[in-house]
C-alpha positions in Angstrom: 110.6 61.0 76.7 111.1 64.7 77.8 107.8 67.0 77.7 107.4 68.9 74.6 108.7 72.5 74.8 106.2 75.0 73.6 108.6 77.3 72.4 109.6 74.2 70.3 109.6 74.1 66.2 107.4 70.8 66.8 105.1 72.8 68.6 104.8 75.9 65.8 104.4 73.3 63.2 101.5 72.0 65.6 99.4 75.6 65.8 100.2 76.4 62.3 98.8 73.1 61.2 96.0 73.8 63.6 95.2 77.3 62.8 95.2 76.4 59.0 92.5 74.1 59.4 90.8 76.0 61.6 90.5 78.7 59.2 89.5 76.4 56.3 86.8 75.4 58.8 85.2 78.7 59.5 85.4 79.6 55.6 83.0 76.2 55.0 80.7 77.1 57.8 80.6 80.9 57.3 80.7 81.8 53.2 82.8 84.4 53.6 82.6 87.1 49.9 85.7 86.6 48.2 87.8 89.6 47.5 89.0 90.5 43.9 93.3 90.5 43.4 92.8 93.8 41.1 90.2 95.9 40.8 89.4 99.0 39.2 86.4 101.3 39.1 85.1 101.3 36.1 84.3 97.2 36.6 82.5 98.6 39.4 79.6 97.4 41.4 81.2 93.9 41.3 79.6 90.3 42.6 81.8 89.2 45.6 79.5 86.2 46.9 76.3 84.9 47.3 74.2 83.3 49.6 76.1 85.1 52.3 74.1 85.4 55.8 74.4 88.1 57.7 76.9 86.7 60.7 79.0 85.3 57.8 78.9 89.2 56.0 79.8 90.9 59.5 82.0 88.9 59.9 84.0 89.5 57.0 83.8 93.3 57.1 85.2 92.7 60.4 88.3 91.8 58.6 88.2 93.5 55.3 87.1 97.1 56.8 90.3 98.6 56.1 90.8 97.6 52.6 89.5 100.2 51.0 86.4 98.9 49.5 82.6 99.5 50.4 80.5 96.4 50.5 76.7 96.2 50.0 74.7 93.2 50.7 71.3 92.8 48.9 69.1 89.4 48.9 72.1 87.4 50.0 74.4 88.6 47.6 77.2 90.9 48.4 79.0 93.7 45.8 81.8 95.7 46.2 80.1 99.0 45.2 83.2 101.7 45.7 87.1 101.9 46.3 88.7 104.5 47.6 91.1 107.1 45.9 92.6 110.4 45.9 89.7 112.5 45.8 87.8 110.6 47.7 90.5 110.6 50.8 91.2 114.5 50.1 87.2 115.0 51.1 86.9 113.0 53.7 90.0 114.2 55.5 88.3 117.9 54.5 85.3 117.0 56.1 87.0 115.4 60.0 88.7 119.1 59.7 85.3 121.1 59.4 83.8 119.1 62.3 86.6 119.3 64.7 86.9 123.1 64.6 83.8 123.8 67.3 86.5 121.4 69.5 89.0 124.5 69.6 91.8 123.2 69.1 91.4 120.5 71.7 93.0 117.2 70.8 90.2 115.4 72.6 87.1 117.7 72.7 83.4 116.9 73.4 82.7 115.9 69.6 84.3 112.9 68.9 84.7 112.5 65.0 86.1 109.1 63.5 85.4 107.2 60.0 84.7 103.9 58.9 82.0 103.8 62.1 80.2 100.4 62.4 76.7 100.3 63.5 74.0 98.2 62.7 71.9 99.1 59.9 68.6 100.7 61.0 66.2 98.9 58.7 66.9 96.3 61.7 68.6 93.6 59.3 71.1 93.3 61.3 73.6 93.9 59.0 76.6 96.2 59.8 77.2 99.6 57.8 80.2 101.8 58.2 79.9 105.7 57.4 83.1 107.4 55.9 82.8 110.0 58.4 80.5 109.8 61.5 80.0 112.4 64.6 78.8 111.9 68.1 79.5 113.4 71.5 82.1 112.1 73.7 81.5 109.9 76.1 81.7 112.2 79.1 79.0 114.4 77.5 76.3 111.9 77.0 75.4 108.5 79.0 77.3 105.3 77.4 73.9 103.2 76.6 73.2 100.7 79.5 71.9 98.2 77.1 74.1 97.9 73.2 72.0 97.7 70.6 69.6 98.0 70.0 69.1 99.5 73.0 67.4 102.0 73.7 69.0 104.6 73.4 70.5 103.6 70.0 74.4 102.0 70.5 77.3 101.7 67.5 78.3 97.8 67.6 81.0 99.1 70.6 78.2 100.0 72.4 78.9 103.6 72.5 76.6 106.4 71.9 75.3 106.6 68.0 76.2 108.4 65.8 74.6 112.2 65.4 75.7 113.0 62.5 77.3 111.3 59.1 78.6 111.9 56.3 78.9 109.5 52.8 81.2 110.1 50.2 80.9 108.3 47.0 83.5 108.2 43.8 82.9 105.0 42.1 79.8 104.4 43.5 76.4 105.1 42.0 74.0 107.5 42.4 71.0 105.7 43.4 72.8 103.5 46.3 74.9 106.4 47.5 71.3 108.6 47.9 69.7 105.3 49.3 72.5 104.7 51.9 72.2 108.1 53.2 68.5 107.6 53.4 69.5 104.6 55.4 71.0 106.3 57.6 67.9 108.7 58.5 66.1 105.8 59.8 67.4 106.0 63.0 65.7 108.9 64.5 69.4 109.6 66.8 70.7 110.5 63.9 69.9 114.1 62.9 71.2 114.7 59.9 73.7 113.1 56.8 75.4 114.6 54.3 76.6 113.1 51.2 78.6 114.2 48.6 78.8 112.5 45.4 81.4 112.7 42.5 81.3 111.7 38.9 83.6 110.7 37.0 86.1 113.4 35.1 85.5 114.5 31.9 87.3 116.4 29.2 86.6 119.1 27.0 89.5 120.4 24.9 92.4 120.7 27.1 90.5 121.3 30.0 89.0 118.5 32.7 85.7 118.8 34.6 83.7 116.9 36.9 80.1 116.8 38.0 80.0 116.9 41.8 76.9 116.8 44.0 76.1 117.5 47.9 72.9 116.2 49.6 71.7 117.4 53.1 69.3 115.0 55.0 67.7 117.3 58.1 65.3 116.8 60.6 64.3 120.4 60.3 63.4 122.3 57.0 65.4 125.3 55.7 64.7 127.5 52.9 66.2 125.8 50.3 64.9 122.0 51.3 62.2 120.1 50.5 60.6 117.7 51.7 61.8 114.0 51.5 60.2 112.0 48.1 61.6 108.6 50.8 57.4 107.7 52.2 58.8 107.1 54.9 61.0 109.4 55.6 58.6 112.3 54.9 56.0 110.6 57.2 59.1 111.8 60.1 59.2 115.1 58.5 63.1 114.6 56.8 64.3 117.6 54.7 66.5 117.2 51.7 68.6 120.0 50.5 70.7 119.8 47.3 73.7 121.8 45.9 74.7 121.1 41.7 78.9 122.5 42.8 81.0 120.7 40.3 82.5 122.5 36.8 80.1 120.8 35.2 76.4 120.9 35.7 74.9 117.6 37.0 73.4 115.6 34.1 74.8 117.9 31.8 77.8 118.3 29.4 77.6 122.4 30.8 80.5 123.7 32.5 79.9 126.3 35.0 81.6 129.4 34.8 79.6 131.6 37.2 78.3 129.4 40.1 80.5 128.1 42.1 83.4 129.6 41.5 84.7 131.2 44.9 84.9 130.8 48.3 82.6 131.9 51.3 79.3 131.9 48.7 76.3 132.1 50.9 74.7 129.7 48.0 77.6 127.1 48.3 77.9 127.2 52.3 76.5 123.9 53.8 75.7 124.8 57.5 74.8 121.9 60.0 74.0 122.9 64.2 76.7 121.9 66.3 72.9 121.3 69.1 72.7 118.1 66.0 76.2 116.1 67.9 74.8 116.5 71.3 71.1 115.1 70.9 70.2 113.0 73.8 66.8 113.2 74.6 65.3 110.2 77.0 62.9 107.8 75.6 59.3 107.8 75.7 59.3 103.8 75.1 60.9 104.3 71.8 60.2 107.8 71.0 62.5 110.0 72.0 60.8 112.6 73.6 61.4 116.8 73.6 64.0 118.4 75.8 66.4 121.2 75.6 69.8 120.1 73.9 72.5 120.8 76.2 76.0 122.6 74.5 79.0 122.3 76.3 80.5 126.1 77.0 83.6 124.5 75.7 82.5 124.3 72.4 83.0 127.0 70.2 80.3 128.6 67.5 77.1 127.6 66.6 77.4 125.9 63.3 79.8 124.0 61.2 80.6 125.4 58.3 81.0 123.2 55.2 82.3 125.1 51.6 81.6 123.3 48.4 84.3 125.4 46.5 86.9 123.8 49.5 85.6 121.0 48.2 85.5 121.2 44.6 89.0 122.5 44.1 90.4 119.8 46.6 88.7 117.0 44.3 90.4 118.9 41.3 93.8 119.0 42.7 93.5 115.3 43.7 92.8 114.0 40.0 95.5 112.8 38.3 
């Protein structure tokens, strides 16, 4: 009897055999959430699975993060609590611009920008989180982190430096775990600031469509307009929250606005965030990080980026259908 040939249809019926029960295997051992065939957002947060652990959850956003969905996992159970669309894309695309433009045109500059970022959540669950838009300093900028996380210093799951800065955009998704993610976020003391945007659903008056549309800054360092954080524990490390009502209708309200925001390059409707924020690296005092003088490289141009809500409303308004 001659050897078998590997490149043999015995032998692909063999791994295909094999690799189907290998994957009916891991399914039994790890509980992976089960996604939906059609979804839409109004059915939105929806159930996906319960009892899920947290290997078997990472390990299914490990394959699912491109679909589109954001996942939550809360006591075990895990929801899909926002799908991407139109308005959403147009925002976050909006928002990679903005932060690239202290690069100077460089195709590879010293601040890296990149979405769906996994890290592990700060509240130390273990759990992975992925930000829709997320900024750090390249690598040759800042020290890789000899230990991943949890380091110190702080590591994304790749074990590069963590994120700086990130951003959360939520459609579908409510209010409450939108604000709560980006407090999330502010756990980790690397990162210095988020900002979160958060759109409501379209609504019409007459022949004429609104939409309430909100923007949240989390900072480390208060401004004039912010206040401090109502989050304990956040306000016990000294987070700022600054908030901008820029949609044509007034948040909580059936008011359109007429005379707020309503052009570009408004002083009231500018959202500025220190470029110093992407290349925070101070050492650690055990796990404290302690003061230094952030280094800027002399490649970078300006001071701040520059974030306008009226870019911003009327891209979400030419996205709607």
């Amino acid at each position: 009897m001659s050897a078998l040939n590997p490149s043999s249809s015995g032998w692909q019926v063999v791994k295909r055999k094999a690799k189907k029960i290998g994957n009916k295997v891991d399914k039994i051992v790890h509980n992976y959430p089960k996604l939906p065939r059609t979804l839409s957002e109004e059915s939105l947060p929806l159930k996906i699975g319960s009892k899920v652990s947290v290997n078997s959850y990472n390990a299914f956003l490990d394959e699912n993060e491109s679909s589109g969905y954001k996942f939550y996992r809360e006591n075990k159970n895990v929801y899909i609590v926002d799908m991407s669309n139109a308005e959403h894309g147009a925002v976050v695309v909006y928002l990679i611009q903005r932060f690239a433009i202290p690069n100077n045109g460089a195709m590879v500059g010293p601040i890296y920008i990149y979405g769906d970022a996994f890290h592990y959540n700060p509240t130390g669950s273990g759990e992975k989180i992925a930000a829709d838009v997320a900024i750090r300093p390249l690598k040759n900028y800042v020290l890789r982190p000899s230990i991943p996380h949890p380091g110190p210093p702080p590591s994304d799951v790749n074990g590069c430096a963590h994120a700086r800065i990130v951003c959360e955009v939520a459609n579908a998704q409510g209010v409450g775990h939108w604000n709560k993610k980006c407090e999330t976020w502010m756990l980790e003391p690397y990162v210095r600031c988020v900002f979160g945007i958060k759109l409501f659903p379209k609504k019409t008056m007459g022949t004429a469509v609104h939409r309430q549309m909100i923007a949240r800054l989390w900072t480390r360092e208060a401004s004039g307009r912010s206040v401090i954080s109502t989050n304990t524990t956040l306000a016990d490390a000294g987070v700022h929250v600054t908030e901008w009502d820029f949609g044509t209708m007034r948040y909580g309200t059936k008011t359109p606005t007429l005379t707020d925001c309503n052009a570009s390059n408004l002083d009231a409707f500018r959202v500025t965030v220190p470029v110093s924020y992407v290349f925070y690296d101070p050492p650690l005092v055990g796990t404290v990080p302690a003061q230094y003088a952030v280094f800027v490289p002399n490649t970078v141009v300006g001071l701040n980026f520059v974030i306008d809500l009226y870019d911003v409303q009327m891209l979400v308004l030419e996205a709607m259908k």
